[in-house]
C-alpha atoms as one frame of an Amber mdcrd trajectory, in Angstrom:
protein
 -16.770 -14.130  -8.654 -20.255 -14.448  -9.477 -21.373 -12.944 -12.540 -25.217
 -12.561 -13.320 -26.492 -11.927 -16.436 -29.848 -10.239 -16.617 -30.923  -9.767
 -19.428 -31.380 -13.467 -20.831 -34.780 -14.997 -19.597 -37.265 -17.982 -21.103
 -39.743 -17.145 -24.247 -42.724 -17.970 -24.141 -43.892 -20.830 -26.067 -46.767
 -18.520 -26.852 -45.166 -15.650 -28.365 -46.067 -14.024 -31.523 -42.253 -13.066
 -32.448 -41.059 -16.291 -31.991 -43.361 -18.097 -34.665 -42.750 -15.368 -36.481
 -39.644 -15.612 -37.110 -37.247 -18.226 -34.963 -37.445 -21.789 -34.966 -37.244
 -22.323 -31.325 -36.197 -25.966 -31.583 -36.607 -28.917 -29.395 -38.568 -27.993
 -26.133 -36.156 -29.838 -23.787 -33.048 -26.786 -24.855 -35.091 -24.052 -23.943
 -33.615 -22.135 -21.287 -35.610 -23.359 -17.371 -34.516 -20.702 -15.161 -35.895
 -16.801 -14.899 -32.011 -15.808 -15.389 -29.147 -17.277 -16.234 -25.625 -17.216
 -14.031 -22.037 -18.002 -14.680 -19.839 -18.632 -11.934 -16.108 -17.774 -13.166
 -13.145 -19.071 -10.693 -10.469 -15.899 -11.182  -8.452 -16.634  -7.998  -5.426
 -17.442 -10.479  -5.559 -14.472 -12.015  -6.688 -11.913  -9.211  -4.296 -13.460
  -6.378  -5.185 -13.978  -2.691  -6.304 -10.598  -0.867  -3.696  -9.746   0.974
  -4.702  -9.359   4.427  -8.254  -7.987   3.995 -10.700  -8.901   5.965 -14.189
  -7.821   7.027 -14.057  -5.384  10.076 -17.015  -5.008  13.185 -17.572  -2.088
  15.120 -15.867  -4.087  17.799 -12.425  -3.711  15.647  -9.995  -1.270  16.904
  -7.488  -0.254  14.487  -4.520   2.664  14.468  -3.570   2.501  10.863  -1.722
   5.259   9.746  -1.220   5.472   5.560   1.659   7.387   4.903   2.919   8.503
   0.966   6.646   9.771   0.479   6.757  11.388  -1.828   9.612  13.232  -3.029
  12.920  15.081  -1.442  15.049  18.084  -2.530  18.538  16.918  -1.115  20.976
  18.984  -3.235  23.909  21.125  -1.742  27.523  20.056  -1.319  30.242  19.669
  -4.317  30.449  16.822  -6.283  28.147  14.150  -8.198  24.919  13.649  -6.798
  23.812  10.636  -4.244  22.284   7.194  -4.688  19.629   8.147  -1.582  17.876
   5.821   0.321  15.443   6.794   2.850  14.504   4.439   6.182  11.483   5.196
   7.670  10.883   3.983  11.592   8.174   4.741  14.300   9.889   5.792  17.429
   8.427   6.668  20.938   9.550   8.031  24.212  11.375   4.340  24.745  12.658
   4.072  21.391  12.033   2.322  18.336   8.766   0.771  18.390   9.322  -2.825
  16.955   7.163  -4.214  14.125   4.871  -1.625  13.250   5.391  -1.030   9.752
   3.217  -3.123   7.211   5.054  -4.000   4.106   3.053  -5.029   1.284   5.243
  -7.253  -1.137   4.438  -9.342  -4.145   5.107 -12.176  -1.476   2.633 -11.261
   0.874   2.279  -9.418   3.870   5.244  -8.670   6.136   6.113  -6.744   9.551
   8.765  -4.883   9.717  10.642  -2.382  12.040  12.114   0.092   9.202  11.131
   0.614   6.033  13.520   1.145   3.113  12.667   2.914  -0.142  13.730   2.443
  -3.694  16.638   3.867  -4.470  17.606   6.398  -7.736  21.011   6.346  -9.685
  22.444  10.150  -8.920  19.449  11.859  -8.227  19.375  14.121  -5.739  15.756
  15.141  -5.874  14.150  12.258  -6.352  10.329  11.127  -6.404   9.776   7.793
  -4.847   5.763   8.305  -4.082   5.934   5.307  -2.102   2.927   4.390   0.476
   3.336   2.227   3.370   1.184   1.521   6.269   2.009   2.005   9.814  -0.080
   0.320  12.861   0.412   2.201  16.256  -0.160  -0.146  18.692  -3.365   0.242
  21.289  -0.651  -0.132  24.404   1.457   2.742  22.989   3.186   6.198  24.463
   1.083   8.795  23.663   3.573  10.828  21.958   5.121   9.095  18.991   6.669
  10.251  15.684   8.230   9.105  12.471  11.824   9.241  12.192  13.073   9.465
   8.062  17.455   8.935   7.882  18.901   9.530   4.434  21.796   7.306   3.671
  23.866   7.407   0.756  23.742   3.609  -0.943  27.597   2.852  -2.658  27.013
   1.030  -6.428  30.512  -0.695  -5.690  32.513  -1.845  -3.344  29.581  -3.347
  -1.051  31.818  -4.720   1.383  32.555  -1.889   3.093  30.861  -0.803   6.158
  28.175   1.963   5.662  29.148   5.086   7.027  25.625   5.907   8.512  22.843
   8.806   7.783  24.071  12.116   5.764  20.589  13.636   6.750  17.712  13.390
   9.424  14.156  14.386   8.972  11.071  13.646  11.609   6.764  14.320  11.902
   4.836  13.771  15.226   2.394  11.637  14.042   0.851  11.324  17.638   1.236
  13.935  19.950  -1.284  14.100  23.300  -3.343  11.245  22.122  -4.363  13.478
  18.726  -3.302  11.787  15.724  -1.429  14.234  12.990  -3.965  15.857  10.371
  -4.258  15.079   6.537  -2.729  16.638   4.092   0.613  17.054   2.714   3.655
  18.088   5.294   6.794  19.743   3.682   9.720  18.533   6.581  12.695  19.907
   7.351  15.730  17.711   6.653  18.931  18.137   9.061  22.263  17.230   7.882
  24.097  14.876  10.195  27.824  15.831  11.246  30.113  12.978  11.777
């Protein structure tokens, strides 16, 4: 970080206001340069930049930004679910592997399905969580993103999950036209076991 600070510049020796008023001092600590410039080292404090890099029209990149925000998953008898939600790209062949880019306090990782946090008994909750998804170039045509809602257990951990209570998809891709922006209320399906 270079920071440049404009304002400061020499007196002249010459200068009415100066004899006026200021000693100037010894000749050899007046300042030598038209402007003066600190150079500050704030990589300790600012971090590495993770993953950015400088882009040429040559790049070709299918990055897709998506922000969930919030569900309304109420209905049923009884106390209200811990929900998680799992986010996946899937295409005609199945699940496309690796295309979600997680951005951790670790660094940058790849991953097939993302999880969200998950709220204590809430059963409309508001995650407003952004992740990045990168279609690859070599991709079906016709690809969407596939949202399961499982209910996470605070005890008893070492039982076997029971699977999705709910299912909710987009098209993100359909005929080579990439979905519009904007928010997109989705239906959610319940899943029957």
């Amino acid at each position: 970080l270079c920071i440049r600070v404009a304002r400061i510049a020499p007196i002249e020796q010459t200068s009415s206001t100066l004899k006026k008023y200021v000693d100037p001092g010894p000749s050899h600590l007046w300042p030598r340069q038209p402007y003066a410039a600190a150079v500050l080292d704030l990589s300790n404090v600012i971090g590495e930049s993770h993953g950015v890099k400088i882009l040429t029209t040559d790049d070709i990149r299918n990055d897709l930004y998506v922000t969930l925000l919030q569900g309304d998953l109420h209905g049923g008898k009884g106390s209200d679910k811990n929900i998680e939600v799992r986010i996946t790209v899937v295409d005609a062949k199945g699940i496309v592997e690796n295309s979600i880019v997680v951005i951790t306090a670790d660094g940058i990782r790849w991953s097939t399905t993302y999880q969200s946090l998950v709220f204590y008994h809430d059963d409309k909750p508001k995650w407003n969580e952004s992740i990045k998804v990168q279609i690859p170039e070599n991709i079906d045509q016709n690809i969407h993103l596939r949202m399961t809602f499982h209910h996470k257990k605070t005890s008893d951990k070492t039982k076997q999950e029971k699977g999705p209570f709910a299912l909710s998809f987009v098209r993100i891709m359909e005929d080579a036209t990439l979905i519009r922006d904007g928010l997109h209320e989705l239906l959610i399906y319940k899943v029957i076991v």
